[in-house]
C-alpha positions in Angstrom: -39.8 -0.4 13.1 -36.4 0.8 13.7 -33.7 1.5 11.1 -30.2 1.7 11.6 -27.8 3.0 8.7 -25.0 0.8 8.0 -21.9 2.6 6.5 -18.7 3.0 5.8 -16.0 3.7 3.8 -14.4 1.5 0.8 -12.4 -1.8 1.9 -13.5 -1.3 5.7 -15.7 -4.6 5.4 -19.0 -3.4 5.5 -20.6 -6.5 3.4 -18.7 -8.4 5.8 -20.9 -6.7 8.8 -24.1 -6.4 6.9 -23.7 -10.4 6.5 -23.2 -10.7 9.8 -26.8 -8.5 10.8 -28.6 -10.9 8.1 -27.0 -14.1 9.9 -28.5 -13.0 13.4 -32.2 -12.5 11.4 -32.1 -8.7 10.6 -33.7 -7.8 7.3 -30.9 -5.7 4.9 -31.3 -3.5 2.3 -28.2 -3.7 0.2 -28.5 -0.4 -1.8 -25.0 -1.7 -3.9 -27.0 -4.8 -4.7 -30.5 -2.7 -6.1 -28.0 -0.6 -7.8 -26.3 -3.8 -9.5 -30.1 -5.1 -10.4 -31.0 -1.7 -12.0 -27.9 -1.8 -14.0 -27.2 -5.4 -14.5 -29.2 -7.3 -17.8 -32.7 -6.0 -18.7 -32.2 -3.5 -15.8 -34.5 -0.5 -15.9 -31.7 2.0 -15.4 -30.1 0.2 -18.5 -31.7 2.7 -21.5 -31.1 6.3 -19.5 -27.8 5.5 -18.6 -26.8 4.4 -21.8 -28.2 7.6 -23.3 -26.3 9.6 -20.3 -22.9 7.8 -21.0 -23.0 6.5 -24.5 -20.8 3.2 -24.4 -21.0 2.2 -21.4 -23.7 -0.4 -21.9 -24.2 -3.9 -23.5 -26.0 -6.8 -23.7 -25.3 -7.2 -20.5 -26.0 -4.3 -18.8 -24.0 -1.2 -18.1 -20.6 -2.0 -18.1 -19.4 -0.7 -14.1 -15.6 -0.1 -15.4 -16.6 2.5 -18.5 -19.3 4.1 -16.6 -16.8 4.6 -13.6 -14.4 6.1 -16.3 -16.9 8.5 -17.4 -17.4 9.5 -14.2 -14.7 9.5 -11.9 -13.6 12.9 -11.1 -16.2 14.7 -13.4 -18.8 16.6 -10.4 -21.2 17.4 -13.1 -21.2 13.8 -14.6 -21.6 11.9 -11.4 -24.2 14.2 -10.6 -26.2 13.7 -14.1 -25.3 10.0 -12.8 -26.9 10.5 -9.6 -30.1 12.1 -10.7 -30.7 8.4 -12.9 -29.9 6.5 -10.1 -31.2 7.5 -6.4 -34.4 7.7 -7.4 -34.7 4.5 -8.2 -33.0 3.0 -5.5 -35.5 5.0 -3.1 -38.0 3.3 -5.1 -36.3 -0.2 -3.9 -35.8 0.4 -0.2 -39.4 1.3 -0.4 -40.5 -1.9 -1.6 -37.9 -3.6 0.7 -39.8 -1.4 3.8 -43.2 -2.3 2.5 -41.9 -5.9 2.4 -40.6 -5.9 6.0 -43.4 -3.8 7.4 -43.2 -6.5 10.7 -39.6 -6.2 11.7 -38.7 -4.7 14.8 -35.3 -3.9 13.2 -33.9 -3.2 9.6 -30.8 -2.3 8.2 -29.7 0.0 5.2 -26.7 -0.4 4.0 -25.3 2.0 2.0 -22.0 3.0 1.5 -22.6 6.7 0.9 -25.1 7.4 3.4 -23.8 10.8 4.9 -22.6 12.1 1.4 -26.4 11.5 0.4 -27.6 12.9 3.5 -29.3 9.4 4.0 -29.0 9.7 7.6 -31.6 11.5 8.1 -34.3 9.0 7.2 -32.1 6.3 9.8 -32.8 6.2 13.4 -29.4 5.4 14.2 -25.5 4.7 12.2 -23.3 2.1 12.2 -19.6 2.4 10.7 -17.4 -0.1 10.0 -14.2 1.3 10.7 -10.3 -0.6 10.3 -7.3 1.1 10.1 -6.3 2.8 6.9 -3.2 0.3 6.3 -5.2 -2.2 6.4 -8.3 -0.7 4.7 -5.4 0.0 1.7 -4.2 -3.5 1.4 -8.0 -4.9 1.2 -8.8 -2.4 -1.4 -5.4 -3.0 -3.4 -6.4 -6.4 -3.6 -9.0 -6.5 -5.2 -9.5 -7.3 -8.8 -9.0 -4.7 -11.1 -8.6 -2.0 -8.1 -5.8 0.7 -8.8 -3.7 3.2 -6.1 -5.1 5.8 -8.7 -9.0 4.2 -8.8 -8.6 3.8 -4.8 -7.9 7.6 -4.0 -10.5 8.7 -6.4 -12.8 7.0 -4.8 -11.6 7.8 -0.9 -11.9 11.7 -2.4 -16.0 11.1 -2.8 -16.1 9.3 0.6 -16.4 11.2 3.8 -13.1 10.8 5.9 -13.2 7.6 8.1 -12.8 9.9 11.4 -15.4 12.0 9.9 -17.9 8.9 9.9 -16.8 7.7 13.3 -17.5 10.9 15.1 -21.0 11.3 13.7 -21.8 7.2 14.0 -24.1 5.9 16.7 -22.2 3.1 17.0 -18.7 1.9 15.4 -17.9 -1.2 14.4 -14.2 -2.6 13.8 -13.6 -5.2 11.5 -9.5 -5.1 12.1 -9.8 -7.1 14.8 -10.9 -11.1 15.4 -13.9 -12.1 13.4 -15.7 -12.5 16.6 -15.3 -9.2 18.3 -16.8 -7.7 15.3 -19.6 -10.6 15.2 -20.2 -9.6 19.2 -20.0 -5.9 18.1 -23.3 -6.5 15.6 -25.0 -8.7 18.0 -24.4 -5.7 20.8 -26.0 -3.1 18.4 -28.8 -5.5 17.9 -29.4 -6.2 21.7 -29.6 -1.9 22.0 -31.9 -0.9 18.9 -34.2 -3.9 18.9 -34.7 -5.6 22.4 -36.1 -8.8 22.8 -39.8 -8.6 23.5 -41.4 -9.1 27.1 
C-alpha cells in the first residue's frame, strides 16, 4: 500500500481535491471529518475537552466556535488541545488502514500535515495550491469566517510556498475544474499504476 498525504492550506480547496481522489476509487482518510465525529454528539473526545475548556461543550458536542476562542492564539492551550486530540485521530487512521489493508493507494488528508510532522508516516504529498487572492475571497466567504479568524488561522499554517517546495506533487485548484480533476487522476496514474 502506498499513501500519499494530501494537504494544504485553508480555502485552497483541498475537500474539493480529496473528493475528487474518492470519485476516481481512492480510499480517504478525512482527519477533519474523525475530528468532527470525536467532537460532535456522544463523541469520545466530548468529556476531556470539556474539562480542558470548560464551556465549550453541549448537548451537542463541543461547540467548534468557543473552543476556537479558547484557543486561537494561546500556544499553550492549543497544545493542551492537541495532546486530547491527535491521539485519537491516530487511533482512526489506524482503523481506516486496517480497513483498507487491500488498496494499492490511500489518501490522508490532513490539513496540518507538515506542522504535525505527518509527513513522515506518507510516502509522498500532495498540495493544493491557488493563489492567495483567491484563497482570501473563498475563505471570506464562508459563514461565520472573519479577516481577524482568517490570519489567525494562516499564522498556524505553514506558508503556501513553504508547502509547494516540500510537496511531491502540487495541485491547483485556481484554474478549470478539469485541469485539477486531470491533475488527481495524473498523481494517481504515478503512485498506484494499473496492474499487469
Amino acid at each position: 500500500m502506498t499513501i500519499l498525504g494530501l494537504t494544504g492550506s485553508i480555502g485552497m480547496g483541498k475537500s474539493t481535491v480529496a473528493a475528487m481522489f474518492a470519485a476516481e476509487g481512492v480510499p480517504v482518510f478525512d482527519a477533519d471529518a474523525a475530528v468532527h465525529r470525536l467532537q460532535g454528539p456522544g463523541g469520545r473526545l466530548v468529556a476531556a475537552i470539556a474539562a480542558a475548556f470548560p464551556g465549550t461543550t453541549g448537548a451537542e458536542g463541543v461547540y467548534r466556535p468557543a473552543l476556537a476562542a479558547a484557543v486561537l492564539g494561546d500556544d499553550a492551550a492549543m497544545k493542551r488541545l492537541e495532546a486530547i486530540v491527535h491521539p485519537a485521530v491516530a487511533g482512526e487512521r489506524a482503523a481506516f488502514l486496517a480497513a483498507h489493508a487491500d488498496a494499492p493507494l490511500v489518501v490522508f488528508d490532513v490539513p496540518l500535515l507538515f506542522e504535525t510532522g505527518g509527513d513522515r508516516h506518507v510516502d509522498a504529498v500532495a498540495v493544493v495550491s491557488a493563489a492567495p487572492e483567491v484563497q482570501r475571497a473563498r475563505t471570506l466567504a464562508r459563514p461565520g469566517m472573519t479577516a481577524a479568524k482568517f490570519d489567525a488561522i494562516l499564522a498556524r499554517q505553514l506558508p503556501d510556498a513553504d508547502k509547494r517546495a516540500r510537496a511531491t506533487y502540487v495541485i491547483a485548484t485556481d484554474v478549470p475544474l478539469e485541469r485539477t480533476r486531470a491533475a488527481v487522476r495524473h498523481v494517481i496514474a504515478c503512485m498506484a499504476p494499473p496492474a499487469g
